[in-house]
Biopython code that builds the backbone (N, CA, C, O; Angstrom):
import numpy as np
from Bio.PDB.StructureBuilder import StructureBuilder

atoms = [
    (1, "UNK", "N", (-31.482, 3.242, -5.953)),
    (1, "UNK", "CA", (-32.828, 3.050, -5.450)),
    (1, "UNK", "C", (-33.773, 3.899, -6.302)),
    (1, "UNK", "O", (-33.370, 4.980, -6.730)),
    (2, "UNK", "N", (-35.087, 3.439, -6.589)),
    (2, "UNK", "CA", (-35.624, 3.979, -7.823)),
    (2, "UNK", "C", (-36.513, 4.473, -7.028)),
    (2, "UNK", "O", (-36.509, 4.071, -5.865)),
    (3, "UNK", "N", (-37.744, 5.712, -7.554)),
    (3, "UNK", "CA", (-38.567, 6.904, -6.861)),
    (3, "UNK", "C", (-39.466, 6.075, -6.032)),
    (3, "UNK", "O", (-39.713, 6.513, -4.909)),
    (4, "UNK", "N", (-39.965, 5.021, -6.368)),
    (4, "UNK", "CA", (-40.941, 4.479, -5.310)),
    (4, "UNK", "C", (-40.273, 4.132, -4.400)),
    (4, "UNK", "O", (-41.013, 4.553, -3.511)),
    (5, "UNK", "N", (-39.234, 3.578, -3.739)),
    (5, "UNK", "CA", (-38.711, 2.970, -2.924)),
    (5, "UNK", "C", (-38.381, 4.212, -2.253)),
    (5, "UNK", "O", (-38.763, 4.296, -1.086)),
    (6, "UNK", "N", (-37.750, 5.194, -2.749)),
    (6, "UNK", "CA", (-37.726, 6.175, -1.503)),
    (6, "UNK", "C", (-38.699, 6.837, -1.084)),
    (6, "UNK", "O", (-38.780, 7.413, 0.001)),
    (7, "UNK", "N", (-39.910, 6.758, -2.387)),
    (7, "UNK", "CA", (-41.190, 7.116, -1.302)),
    (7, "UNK", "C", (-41.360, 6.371, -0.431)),
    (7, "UNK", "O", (-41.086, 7.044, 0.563)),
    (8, "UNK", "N", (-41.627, 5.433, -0.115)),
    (8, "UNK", "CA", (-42.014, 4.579, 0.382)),
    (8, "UNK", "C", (-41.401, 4.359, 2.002)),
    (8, "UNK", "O", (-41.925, 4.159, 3.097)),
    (9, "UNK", "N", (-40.016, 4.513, 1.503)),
    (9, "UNK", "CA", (-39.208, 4.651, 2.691)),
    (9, "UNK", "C", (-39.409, 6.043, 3.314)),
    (9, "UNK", "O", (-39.403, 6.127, 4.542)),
    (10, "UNK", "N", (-39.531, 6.797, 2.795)),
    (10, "UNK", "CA", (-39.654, 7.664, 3.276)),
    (10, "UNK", "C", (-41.051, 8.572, 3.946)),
    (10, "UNK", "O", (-41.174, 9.692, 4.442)),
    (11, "UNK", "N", (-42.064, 7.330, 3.635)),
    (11, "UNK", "CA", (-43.435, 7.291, 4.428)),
    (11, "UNK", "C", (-43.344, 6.853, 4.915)),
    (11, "UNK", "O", (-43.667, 7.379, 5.981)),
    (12, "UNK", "N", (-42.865, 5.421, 5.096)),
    (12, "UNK", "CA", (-43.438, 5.021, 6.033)),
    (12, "UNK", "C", (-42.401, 4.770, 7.580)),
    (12, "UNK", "O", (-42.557, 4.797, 8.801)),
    (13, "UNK", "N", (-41.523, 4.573, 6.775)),
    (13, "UNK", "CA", (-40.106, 4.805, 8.398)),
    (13, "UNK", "C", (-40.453, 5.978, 9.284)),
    (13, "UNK", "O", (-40.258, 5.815, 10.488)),
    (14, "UNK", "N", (-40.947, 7.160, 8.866)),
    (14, "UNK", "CA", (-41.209, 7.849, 10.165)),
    (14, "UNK", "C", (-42.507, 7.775, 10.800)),
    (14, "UNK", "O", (-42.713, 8.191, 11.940)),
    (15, "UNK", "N", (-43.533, 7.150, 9.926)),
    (15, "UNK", "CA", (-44.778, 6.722, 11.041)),
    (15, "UNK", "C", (-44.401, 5.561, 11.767)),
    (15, "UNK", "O", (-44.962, 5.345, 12.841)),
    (16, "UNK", "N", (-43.180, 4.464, 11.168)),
    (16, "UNK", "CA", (-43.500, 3.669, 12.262)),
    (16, "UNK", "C", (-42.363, 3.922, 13.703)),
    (16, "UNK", "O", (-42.383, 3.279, 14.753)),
    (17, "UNK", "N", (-41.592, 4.856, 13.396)),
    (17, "UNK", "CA", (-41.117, 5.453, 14.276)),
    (17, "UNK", "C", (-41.684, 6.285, 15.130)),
    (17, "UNK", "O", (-41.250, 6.281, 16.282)),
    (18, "UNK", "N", (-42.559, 7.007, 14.844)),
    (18, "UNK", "CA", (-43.495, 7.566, 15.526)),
    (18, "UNK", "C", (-44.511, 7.024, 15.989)),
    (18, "UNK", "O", (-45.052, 7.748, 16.825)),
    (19, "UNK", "N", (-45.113, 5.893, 15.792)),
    (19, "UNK", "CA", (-45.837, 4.541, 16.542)),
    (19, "UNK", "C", (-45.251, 3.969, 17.541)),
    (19, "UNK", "O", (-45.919, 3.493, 18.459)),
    (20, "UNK", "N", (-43.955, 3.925, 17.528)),
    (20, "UNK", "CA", (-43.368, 3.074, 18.480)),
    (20, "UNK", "C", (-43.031, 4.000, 19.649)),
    (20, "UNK", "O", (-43.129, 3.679, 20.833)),
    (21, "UNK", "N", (-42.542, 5.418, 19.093)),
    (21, "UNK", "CA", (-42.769, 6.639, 20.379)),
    (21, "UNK", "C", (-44.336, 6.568, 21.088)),
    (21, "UNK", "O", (-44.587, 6.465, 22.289)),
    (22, "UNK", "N", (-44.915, 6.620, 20.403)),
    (22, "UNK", "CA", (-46.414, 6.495, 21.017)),
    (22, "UNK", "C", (-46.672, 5.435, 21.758)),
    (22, "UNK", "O", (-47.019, 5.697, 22.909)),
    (23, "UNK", "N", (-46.617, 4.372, 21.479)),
    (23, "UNK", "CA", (-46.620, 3.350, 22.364)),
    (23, "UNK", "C", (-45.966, 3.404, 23.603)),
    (23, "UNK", "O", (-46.509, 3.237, 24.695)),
    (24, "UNK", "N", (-44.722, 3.655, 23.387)),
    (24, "UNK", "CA", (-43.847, 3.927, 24.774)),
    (24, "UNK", "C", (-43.882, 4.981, 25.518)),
    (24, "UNK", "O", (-43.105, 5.178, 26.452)),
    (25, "UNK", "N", (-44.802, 5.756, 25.158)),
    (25, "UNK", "CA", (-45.477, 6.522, 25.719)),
    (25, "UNK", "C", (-46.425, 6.348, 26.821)),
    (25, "UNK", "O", (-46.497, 6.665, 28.009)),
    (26, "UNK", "N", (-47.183, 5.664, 25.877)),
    (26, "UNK", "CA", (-48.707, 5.359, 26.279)),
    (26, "UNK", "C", (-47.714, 4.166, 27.640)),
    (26, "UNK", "O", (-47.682, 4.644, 28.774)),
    (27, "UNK", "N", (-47.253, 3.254, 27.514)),
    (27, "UNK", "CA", (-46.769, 2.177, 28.379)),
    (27, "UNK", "C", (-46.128, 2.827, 29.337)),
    (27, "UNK", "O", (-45.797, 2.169, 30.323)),
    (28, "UNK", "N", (-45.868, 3.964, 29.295)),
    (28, "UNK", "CA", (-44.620, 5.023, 30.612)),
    (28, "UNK", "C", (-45.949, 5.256, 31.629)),
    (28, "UNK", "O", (-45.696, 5.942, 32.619)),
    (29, "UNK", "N", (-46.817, 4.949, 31.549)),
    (29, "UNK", "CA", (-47.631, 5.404, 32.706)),
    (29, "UNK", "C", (-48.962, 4.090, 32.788)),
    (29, "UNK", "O", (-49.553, 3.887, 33.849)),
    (30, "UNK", "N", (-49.183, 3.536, 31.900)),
    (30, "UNK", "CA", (-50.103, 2.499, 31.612)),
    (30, "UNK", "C", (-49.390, 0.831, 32.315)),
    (30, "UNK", "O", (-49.820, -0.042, 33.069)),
    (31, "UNK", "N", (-48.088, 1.075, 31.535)),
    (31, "UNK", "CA", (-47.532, -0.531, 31.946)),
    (31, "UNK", "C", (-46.972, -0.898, 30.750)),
    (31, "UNK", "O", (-47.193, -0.429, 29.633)),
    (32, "UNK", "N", (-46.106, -1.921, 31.133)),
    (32, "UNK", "CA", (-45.476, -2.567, 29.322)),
    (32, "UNK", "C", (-46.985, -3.502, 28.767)),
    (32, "UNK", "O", (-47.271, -3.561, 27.571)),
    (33, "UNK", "N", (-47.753, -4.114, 29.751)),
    (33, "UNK", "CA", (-48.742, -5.000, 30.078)),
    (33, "UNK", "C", (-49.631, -4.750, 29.719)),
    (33, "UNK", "O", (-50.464, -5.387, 29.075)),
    (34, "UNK", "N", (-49.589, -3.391, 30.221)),
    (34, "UNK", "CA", (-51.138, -2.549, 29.624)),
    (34, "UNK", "C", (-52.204, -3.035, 31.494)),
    (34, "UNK", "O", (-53.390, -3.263, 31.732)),
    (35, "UNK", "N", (-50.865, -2.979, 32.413)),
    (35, "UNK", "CA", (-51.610, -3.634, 33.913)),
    (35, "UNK", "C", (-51.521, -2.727, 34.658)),
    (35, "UNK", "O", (-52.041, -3.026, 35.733)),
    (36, "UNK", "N", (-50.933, -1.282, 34.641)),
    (36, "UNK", "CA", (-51.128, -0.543, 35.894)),
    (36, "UNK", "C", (-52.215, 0.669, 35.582)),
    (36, "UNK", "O", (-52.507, 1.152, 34.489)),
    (37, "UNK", "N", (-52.610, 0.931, 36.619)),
    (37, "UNK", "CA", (-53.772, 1.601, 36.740)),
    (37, "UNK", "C", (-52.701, 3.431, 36.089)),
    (37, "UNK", "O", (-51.974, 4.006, 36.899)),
    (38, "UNK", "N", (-52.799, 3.740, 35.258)),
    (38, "UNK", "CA", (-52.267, 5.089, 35.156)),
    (38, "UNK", "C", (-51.845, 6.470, 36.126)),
    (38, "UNK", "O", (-52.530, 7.481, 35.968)),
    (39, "UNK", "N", (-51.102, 6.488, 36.784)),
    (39, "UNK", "CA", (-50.650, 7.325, 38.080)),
    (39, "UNK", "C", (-51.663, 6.762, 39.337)),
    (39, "UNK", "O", (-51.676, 7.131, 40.511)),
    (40, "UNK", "N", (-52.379, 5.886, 38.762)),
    (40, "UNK", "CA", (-53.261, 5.402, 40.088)),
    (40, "UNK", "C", (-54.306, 5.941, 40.112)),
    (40, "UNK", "O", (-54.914, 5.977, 41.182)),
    (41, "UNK", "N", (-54.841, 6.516, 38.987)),
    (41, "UNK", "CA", (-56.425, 7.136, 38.808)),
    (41, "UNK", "C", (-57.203, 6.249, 37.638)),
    (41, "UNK", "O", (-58.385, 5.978, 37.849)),
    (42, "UNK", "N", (-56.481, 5.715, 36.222)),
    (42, "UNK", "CA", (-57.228, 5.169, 35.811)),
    (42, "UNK", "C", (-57.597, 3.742, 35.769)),
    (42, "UNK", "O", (-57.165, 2.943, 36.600)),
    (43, "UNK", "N", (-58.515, 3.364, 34.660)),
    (43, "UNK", "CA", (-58.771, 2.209, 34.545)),
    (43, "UNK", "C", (-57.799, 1.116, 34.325)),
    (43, "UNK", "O", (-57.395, 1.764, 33.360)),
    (44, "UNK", "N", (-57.249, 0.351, 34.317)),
    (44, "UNK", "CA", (-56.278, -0.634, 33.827)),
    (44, "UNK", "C", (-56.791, -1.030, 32.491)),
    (44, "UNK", "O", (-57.949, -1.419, 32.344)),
    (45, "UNK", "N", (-55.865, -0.928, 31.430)),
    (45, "UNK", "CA", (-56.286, -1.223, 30.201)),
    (45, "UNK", "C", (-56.469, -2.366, 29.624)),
    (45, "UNK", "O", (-57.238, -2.482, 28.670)),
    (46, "UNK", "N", (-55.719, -3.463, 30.172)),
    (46, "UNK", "CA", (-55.836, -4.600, 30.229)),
    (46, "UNK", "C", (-57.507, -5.148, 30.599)),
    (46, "UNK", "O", (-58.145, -5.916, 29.878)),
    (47, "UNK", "N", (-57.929, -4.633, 31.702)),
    (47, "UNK", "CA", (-59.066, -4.840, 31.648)),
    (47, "UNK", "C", (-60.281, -4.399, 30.931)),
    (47, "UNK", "O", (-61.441, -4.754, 31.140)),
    (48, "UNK", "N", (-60.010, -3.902, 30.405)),
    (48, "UNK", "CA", (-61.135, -2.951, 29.331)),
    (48, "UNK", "C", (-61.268, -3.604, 28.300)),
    (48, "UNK", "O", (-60.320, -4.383, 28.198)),
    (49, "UNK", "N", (-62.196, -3.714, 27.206)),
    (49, "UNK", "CA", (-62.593, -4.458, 25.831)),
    (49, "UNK", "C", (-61.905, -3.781, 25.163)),
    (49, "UNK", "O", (-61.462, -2.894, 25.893)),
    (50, "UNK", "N", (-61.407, -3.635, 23.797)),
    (50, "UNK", "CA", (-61.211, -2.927, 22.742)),
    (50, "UNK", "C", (-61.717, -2.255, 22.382)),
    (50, "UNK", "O", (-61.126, -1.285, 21.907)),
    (51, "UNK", "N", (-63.272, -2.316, 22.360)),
    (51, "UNK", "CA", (-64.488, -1.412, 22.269)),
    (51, "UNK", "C", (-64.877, -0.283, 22.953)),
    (51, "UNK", "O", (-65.339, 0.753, 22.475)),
    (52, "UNK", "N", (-64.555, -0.680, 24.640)),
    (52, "UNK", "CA", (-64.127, 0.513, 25.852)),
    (52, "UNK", "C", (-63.172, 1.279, 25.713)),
    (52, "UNK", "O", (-63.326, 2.486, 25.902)),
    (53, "UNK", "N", (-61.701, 0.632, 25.271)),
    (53, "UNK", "CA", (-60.534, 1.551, 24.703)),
    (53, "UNK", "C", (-60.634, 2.462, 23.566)),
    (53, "UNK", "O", (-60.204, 3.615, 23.573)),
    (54, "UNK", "N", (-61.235, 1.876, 22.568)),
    (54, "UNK", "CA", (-61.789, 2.815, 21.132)),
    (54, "UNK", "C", (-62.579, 4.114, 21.606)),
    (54, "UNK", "O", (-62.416, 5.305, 21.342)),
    (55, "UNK", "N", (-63.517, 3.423, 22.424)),
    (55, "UNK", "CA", (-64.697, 4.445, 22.588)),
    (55, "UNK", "C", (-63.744, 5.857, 23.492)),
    (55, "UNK", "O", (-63.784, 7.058, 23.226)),
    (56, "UNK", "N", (-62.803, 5.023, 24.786)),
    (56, "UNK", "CA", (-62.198, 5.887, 25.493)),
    (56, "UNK", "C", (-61.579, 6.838, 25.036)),
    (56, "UNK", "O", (-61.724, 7.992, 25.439)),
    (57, "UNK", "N", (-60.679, 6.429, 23.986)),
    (57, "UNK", "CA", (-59.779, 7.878, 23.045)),
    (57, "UNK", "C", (-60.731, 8.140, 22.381)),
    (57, "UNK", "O", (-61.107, 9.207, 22.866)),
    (58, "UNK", "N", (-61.439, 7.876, 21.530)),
    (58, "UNK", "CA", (-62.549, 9.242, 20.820)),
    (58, "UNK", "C", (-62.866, 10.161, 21.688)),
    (58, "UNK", "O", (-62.495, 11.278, 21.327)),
    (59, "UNK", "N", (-63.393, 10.132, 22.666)),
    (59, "UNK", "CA", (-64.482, 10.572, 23.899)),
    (59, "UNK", "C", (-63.106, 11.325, 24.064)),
    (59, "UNK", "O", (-63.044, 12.345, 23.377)),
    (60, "UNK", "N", (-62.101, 11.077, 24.746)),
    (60, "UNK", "CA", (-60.994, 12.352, 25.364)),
    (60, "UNK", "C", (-60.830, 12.827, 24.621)),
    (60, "UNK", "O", (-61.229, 13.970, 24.846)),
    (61, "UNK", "N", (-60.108, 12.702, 22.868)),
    (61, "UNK", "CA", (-60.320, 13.609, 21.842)),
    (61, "UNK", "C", (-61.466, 14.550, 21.676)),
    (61, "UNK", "O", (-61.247, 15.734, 21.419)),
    (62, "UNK", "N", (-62.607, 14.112, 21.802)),
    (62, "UNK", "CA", (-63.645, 15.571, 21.875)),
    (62, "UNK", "C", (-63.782, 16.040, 22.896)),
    (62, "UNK", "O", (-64.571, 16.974, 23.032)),
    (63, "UNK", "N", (-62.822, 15.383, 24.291)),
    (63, "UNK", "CA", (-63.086, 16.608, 25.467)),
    (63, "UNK", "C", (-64.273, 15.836, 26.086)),
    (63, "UNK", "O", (-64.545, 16.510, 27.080)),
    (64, "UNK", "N", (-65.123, 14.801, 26.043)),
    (64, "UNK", "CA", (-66.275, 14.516, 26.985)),
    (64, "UNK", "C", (-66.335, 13.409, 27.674)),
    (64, "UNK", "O", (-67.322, 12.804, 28.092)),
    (65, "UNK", "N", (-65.026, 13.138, 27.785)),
    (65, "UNK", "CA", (-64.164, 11.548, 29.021)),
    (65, "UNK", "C", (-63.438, 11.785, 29.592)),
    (65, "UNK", "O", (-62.435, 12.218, 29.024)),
    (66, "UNK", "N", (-63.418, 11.663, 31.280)),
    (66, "UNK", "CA", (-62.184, 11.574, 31.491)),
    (66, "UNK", "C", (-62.781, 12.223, 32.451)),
    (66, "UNK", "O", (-63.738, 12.977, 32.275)),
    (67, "UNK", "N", (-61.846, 11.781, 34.356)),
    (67, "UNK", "CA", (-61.858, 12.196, 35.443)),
    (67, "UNK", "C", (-60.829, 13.389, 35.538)),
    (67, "UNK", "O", (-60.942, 14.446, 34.918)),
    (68, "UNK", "N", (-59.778, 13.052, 36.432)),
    (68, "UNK", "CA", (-58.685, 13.948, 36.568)),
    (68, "UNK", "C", (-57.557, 13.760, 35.638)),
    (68, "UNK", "O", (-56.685, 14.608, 35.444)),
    (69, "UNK", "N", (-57.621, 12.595, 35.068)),
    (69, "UNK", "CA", (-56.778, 12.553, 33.808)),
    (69, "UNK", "C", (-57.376, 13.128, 32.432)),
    (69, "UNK", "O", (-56.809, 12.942, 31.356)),
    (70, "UNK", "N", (-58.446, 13.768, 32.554)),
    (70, "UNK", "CA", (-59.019, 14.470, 31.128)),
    (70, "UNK", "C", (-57.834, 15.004, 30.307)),
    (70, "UNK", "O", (-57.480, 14.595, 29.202)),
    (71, "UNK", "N", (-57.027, 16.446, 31.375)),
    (71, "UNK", "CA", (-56.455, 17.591, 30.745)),
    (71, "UNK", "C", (-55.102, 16.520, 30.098)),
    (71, "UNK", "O", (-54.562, 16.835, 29.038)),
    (72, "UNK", "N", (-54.733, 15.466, 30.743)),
    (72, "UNK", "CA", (-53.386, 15.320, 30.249)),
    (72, "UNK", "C", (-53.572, 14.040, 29.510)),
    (72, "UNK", "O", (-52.519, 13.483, 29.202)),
    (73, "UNK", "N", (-54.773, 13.400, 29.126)),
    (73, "UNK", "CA", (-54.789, 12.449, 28.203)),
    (73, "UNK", "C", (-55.806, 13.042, 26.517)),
    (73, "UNK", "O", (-56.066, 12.683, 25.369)),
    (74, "UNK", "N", (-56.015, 14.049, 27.417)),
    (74, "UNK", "CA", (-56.850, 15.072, 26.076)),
    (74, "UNK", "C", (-55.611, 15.881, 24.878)),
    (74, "UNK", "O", (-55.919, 16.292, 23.759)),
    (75, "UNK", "N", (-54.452, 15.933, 25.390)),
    (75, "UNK", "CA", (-53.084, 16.371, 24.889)),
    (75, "UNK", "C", (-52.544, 14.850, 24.032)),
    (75, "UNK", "O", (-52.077, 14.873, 22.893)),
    (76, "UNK", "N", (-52.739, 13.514, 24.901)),
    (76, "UNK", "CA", (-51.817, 12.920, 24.181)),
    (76, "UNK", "C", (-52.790, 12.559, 23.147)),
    (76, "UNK", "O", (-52.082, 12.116, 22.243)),
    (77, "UNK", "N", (-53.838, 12.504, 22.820)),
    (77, "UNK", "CA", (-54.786, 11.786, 21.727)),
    (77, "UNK", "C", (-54.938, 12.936, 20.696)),
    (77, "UNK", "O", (-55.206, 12.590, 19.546)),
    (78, "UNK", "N", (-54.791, 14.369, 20.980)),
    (78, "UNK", "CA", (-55.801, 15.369, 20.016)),
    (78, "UNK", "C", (-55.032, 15.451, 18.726)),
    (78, "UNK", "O", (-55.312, 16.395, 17.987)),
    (79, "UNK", "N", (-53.810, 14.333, 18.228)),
    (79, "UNK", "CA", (-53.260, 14.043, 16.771)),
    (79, "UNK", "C", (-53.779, 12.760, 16.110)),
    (79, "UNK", "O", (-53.682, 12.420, 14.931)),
    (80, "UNK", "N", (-54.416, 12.054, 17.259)),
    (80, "UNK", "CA", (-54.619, 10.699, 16.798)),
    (80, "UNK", "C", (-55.722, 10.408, 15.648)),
    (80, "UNK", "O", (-56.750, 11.050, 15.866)),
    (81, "UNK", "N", (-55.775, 9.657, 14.550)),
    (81, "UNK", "CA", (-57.053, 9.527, 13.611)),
    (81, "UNK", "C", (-57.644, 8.294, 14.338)),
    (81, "UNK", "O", (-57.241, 7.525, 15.211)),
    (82, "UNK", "N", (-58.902, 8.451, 13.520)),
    (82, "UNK", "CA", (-59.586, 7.240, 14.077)),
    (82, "UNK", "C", (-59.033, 6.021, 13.506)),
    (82, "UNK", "O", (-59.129, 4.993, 14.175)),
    (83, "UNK", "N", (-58.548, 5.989, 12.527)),
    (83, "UNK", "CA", (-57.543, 4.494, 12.489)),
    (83, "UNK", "C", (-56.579, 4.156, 13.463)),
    (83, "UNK", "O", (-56.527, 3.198, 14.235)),
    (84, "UNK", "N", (-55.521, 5.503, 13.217)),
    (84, "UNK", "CA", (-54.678, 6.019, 14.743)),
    (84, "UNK", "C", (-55.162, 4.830, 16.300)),
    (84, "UNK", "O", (-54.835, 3.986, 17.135)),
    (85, "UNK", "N", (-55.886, 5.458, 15.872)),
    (85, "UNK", "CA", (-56.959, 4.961, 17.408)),
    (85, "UNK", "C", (-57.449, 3.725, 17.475)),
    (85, "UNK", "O", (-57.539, 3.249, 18.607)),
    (86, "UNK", "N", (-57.852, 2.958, 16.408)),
    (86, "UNK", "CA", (-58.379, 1.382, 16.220)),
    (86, "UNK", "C", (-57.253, 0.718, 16.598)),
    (86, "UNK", "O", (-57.221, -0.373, 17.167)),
    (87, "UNK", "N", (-56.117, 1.552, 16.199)),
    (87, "UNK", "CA", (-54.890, 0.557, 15.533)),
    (87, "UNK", "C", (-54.280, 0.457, 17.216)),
    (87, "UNK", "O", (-53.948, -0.659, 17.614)),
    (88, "UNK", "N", (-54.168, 1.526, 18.056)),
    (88, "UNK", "CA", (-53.631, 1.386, 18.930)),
    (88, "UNK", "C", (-54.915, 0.563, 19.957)),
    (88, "UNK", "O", (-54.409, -0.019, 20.916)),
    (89, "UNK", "N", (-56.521, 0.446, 19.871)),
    (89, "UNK", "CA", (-56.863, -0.005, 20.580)),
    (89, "UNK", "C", (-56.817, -1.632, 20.818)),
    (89, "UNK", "O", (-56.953, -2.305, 21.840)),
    (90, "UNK", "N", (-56.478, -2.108, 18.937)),
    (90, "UNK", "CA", (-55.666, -3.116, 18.923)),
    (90, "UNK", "C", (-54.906, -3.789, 19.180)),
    (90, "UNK", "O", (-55.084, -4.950, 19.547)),
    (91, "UNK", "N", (-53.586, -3.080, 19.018)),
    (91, "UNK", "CA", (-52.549, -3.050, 19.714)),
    (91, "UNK", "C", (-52.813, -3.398, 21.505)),
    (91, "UNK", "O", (-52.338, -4.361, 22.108)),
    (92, "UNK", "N", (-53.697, -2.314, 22.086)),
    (92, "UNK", "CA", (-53.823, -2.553, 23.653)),
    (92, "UNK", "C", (-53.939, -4.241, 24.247)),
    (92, "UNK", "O", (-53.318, -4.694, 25.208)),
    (93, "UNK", "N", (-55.279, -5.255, 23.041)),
    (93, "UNK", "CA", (-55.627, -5.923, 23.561)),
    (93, "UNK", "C", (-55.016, -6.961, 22.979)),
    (93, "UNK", "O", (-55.507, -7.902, 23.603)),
    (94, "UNK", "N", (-53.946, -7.624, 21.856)),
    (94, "UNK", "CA", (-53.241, -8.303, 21.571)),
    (94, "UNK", "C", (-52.842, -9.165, 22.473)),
    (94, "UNK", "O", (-51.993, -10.009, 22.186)),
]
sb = StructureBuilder()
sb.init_structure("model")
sb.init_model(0)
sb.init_chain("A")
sb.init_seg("    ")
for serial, (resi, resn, name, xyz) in enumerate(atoms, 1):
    if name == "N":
        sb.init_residue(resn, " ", resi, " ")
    sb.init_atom(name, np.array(xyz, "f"), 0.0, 1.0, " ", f" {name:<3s}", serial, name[0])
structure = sb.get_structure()
């Protein structure tokens, strides 16, 4: 295997391994659906635009969204980039 190919492999196999942790993350309390209301406080994501979801993780990343789920959705976003964040708000509404 020649140097690009193990770069390559070796970029990108652990982000998308680490995407797919994130996701199943995000779905352990959200829904596989993206249909349950989060421990029963939040919004259902399913119902939200892409635009509401985008806007939602920026806003908890700087700390200025969020009811009683602030402290523990302010932890899972504060690695996320703003592509990070398109990509999964994408992902939400697929």
């Amino acid at each position: 295997m020649n140097a690009f190919a193990k770069f390559i492999l070796m970029t990108t196999l652990p982000l998308t391994s680490m995407w797919a942790t994130s996701i199943t993350i995000c779905k352990g309390c959200h829904g596989q659906a993206w249909e349950k209301s989060a421990m029963g406080k939040s919004k259902k994501l399913k119902d939200m635009s892409k635009e509401e979801i985008l806007n939602a993780l920026q806003s908890y990343k700087e700390g200025t969204y969020g009811g009683v789920m602030k402290g523990l959705m302010v932890e899972q976003v504060k690695d996320l980039s703003m592509e990070d964040m398109e990509a999964l708000a994408i992902e939400i509404k697929k």
